[in-house]
Legacy VTK file of the C-alpha trace (Angstrom):
# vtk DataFile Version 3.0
C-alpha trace
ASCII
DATASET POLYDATA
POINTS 173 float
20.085 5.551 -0.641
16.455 5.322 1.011
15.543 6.894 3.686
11.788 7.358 5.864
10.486 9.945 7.401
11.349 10.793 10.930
7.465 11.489 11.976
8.630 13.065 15.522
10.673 15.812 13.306
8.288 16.318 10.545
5.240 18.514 10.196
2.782 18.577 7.987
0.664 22.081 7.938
-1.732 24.536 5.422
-3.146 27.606 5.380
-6.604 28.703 4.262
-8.134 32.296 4.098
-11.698 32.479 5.860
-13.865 35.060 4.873
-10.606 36.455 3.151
-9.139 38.282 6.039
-8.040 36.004 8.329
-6.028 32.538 7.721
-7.197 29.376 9.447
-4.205 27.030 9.556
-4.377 23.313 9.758
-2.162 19.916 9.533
-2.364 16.277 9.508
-0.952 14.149 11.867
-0.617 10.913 10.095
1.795 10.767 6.827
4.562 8.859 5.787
7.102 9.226 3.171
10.144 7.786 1.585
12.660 9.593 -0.028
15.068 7.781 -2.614
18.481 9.329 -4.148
21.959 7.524 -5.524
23.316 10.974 -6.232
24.944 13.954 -4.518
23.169 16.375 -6.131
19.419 14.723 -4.868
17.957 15.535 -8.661
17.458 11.778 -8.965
14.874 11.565 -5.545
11.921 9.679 -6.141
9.521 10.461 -3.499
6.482 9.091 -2.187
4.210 10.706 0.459
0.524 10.216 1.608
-1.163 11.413 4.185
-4.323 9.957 6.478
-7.100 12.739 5.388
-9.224 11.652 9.047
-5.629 12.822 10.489
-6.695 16.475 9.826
-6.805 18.930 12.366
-7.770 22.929 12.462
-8.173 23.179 16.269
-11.789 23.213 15.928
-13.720 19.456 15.813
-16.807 20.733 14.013
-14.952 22.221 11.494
-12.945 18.739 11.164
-15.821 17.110 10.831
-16.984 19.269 7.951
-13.766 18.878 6.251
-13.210 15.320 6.701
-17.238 14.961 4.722
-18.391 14.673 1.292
-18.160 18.099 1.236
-14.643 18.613 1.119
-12.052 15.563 1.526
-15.162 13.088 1.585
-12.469 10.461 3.983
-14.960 7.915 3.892
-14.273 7.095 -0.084
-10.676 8.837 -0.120
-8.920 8.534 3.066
-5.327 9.661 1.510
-3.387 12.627 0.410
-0.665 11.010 -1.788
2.309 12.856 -3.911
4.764 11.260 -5.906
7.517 12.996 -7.676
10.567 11.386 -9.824
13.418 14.082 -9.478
14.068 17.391 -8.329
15.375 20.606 -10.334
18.237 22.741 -8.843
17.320 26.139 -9.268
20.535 27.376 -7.403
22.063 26.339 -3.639
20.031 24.329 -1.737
17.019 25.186 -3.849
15.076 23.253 -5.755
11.608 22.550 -7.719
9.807 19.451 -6.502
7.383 18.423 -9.830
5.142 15.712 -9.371
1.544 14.599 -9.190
-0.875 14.902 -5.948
-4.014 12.763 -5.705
-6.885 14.426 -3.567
-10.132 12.856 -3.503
-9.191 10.204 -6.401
-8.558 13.398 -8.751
-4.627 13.531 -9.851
-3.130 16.833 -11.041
0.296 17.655 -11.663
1.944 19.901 -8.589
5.323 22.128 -8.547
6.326 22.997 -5.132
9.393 24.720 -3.747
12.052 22.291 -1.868
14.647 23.681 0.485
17.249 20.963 1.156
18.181 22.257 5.077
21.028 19.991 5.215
22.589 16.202 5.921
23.619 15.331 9.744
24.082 12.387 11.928
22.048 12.366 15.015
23.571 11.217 18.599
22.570 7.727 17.843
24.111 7.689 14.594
21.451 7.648 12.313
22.098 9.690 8.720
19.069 12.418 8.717
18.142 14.338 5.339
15.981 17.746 6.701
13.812 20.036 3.451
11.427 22.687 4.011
8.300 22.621 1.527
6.163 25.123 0.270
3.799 25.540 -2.676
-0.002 26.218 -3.317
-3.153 24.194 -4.670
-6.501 25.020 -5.856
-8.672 22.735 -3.936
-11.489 23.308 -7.010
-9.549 21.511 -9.337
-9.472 18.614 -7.003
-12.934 18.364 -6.518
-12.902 20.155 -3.163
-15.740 22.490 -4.371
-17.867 23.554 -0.811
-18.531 26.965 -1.009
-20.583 29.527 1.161
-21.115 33.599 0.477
-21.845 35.947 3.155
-24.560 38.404 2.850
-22.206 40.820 2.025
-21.148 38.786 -1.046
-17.802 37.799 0.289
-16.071 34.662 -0.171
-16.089 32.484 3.304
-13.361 30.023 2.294
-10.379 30.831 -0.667
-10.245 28.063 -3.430
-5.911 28.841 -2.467
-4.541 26.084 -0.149
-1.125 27.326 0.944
1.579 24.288 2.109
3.856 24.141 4.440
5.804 20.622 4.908
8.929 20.717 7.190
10.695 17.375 7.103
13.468 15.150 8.336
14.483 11.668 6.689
16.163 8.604 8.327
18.566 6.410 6.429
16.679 3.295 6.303
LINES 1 174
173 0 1 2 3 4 5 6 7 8 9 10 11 12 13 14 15 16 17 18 19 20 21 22 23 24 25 26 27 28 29 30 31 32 33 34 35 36 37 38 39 40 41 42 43 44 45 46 47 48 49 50 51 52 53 54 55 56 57 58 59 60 61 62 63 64 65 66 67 68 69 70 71 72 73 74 75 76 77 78 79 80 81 82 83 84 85 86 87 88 89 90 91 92 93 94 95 96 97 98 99 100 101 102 103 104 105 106 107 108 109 110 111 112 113 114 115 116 117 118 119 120 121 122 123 124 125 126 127 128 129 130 131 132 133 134 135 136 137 138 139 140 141 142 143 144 145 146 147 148 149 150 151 152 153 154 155 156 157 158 159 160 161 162 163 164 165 166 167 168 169 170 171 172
């Protein structure tokens, strides 16, 4: 079965320490994603996701801006977030380990992230829905995100950890 994702029930979101005290949380607003299983078990799910970098939002435009440049996401040269994974691991009840590669900035790297499968339903109009909660971390280094600023103190202004959060509903296509 294939199914897309249901943007108006899906979120996209990340968390970032500043200064290491504080978290600045952020999220995209453009993605899409398919989601492809034959069996009941959903270890077979191909998935395919990308997201429009320009898209990104932290409530703050300047700091948009900055993350959107060369510095960071660089969206003129790499305007996508994409992850692909073929299969998902059951590590017990609705659990599982989503293992697949993420492309940032043209750099791929393998990524494991956590995959909650939050259940099957059929909406009012009778459309089959899939729902998973997401979660997992990245080092933005490794993916070429490598900005960096000290304070005079010596402290770190921005954590190389990006913490993700995806909540997500499919649609049977």
């Amino acid at each position: 079965m294939k199914y897309v994702i249901d943007k108006a029930h899906s979120e996209v979101t990340f968390k970032v320490r500043h200064l290491m005290i504080s978290n600045v949380s952020g999220q995209f607003s453009n993605f899409d994603s398919t989601f492809e299983s034959e069996s009941e078990d959903l270890t077979d799910a191909k998935i395919h996701f990308e997201a429009d970098v320009d898209s990104i939002s932290t409530g703050n435009e300047q700091r948009d801006g900055h993350l959107k440049s060369a510095d960071f996401f660089d969206a003129d040269n790499h305007p996508k977030l994409i992850f692909e994974a073929q299969g998902m691991k059951s590590t017990g009840g609705s659990n599982y380990k989503l293992d697949g590669q993420m492309s940032i900035r043209g750099k791929q790297l393998p990524l494991s992230l956590d995959a909650e499968f939050t259940g099957k339903m059929t909406d009012p109009y009778g459309n089959e829905k899939l729902g998973f909660e997401i979660s997992g971390k990245l080092n933005r280094k490794e993916f070429g995100l490598h900005w960096d600023a000290v304070t005079e103190a010596g402290g770190v202004v921005v954590s190389d950890e990006v913490r993700l959060f995806v909540n997500v509903q499919f649609q049977k296509a």
